[in-house]
N, C-alpha and C positions, 0 to 999 in steps of 0.2 A: 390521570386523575379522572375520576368521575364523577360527576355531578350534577345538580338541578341549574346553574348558572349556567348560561351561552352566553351571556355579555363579552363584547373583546377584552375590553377591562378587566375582567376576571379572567378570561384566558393567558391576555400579557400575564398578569401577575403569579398567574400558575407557571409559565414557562422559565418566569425571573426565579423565580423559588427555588427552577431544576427539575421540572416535571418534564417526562419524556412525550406524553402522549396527552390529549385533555377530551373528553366524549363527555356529551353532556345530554341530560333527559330528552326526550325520551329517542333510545337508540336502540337499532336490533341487532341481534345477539352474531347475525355474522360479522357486522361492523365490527363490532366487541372482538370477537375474538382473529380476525385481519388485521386489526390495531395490536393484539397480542402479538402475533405471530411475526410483525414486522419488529416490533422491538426486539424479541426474540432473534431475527436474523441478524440485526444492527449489531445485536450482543457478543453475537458468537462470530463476527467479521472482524469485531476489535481482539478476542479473544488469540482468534487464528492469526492476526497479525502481530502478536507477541511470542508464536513459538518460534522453537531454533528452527534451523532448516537446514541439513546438511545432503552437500552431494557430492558424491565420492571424496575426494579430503576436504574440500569445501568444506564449510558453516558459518553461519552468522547466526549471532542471537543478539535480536533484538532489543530485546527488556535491558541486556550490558552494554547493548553497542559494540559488539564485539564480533570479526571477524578472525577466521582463525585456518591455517591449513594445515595438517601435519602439525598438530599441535601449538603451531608456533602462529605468534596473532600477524596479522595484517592489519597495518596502519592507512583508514581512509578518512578521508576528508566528510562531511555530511552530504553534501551533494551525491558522495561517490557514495557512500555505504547508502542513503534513502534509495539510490539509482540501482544496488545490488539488493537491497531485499525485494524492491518493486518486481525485478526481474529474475528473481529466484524460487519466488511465491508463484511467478505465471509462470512456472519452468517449459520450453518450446513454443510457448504460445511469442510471434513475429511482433513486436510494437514499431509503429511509426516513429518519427520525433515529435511529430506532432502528438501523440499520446503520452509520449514519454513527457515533455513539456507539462502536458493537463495535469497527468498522475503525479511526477514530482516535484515538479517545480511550481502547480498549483493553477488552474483557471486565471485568477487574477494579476499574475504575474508575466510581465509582453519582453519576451526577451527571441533572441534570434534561434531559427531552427539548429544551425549550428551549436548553440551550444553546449546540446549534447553530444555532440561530436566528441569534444572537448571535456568532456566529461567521460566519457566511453573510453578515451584515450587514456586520463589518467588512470580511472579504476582500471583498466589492462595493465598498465603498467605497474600500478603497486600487485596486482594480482600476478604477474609473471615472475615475481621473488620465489613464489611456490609454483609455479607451473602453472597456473590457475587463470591465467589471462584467456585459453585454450574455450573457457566454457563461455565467453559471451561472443556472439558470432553475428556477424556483419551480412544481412539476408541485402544482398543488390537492391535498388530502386524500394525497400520496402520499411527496413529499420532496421533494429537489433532484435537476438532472440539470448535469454539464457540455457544452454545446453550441455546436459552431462554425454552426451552421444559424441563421439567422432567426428569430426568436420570428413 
């Protein structure tokens, strides 16, 4: 929203409405357009996290909630499927538990490093129906990684 108002009042009420962004008089025109540009990236981070993603039989797609190997679906739990797209988007990139905690399970939510342990375990396990357990890989002292390469 752009506007001649800066009141917070008017700002709340601009964000309750659904406004992404609110610049109000008088502003310069880089502001302007670093205010575009981030909504723009905001845009296209929800975007990319709705496509499939497939690795070698691997895929999930997101928007169904569906994982799939050979054709044939894979049955996970929420935990375990947010736990595989988280880690199939960053594909080689090593997460902590501690990151893995932030990213899926949320900042605000206090639960033991362990639990993704336990969580790693079962998506391994329903993923070893297909073979597929092979691609989340246990890096020593450091986290998990997802990987299409060869242990």
């Amino acid at each position: 929203m752009l506007t001649a108002r800066g009141e917070e009042a008017d700002k709340v009420r601009g964000f309750e409405a659904g406004i992404d962004d609110y610049i109000s008089k008088p502003f310069s025109i880089r502001e302007l357009i670093a205010r575009i540009h981030a909504v723009l990236r905001r845009s296209r981070s929800i975007d990319e996290d709705s496509q499939r993603i497939q690795v070698d039989k691997l895929q999930i797609e997101p928007q169904m909630h569906r994982v799939s190997a050979n054709g044939r679906e894979i049955r996970l739990g929420p935990k375990e499927f947010r736990l595989l797209h988280y880690l199939m988007r960053r594909k080689e990139r090593v997460h902590s538990r501690e990151q893995l905690l932030d990213r899926v399970w949320g900042e605000a939510v206090y639960v033991e490093e362990r639990t993704v342990d336990v969580h790693i375990r079962r998506l391994r396990k329903a993923l070893a129906v297909e073979d597929c357990d092979r691609f989340i890989q246990t890096i020593r002292g450091s986290g998990y990684r997802f990987s299409g390469k060869p242990v």
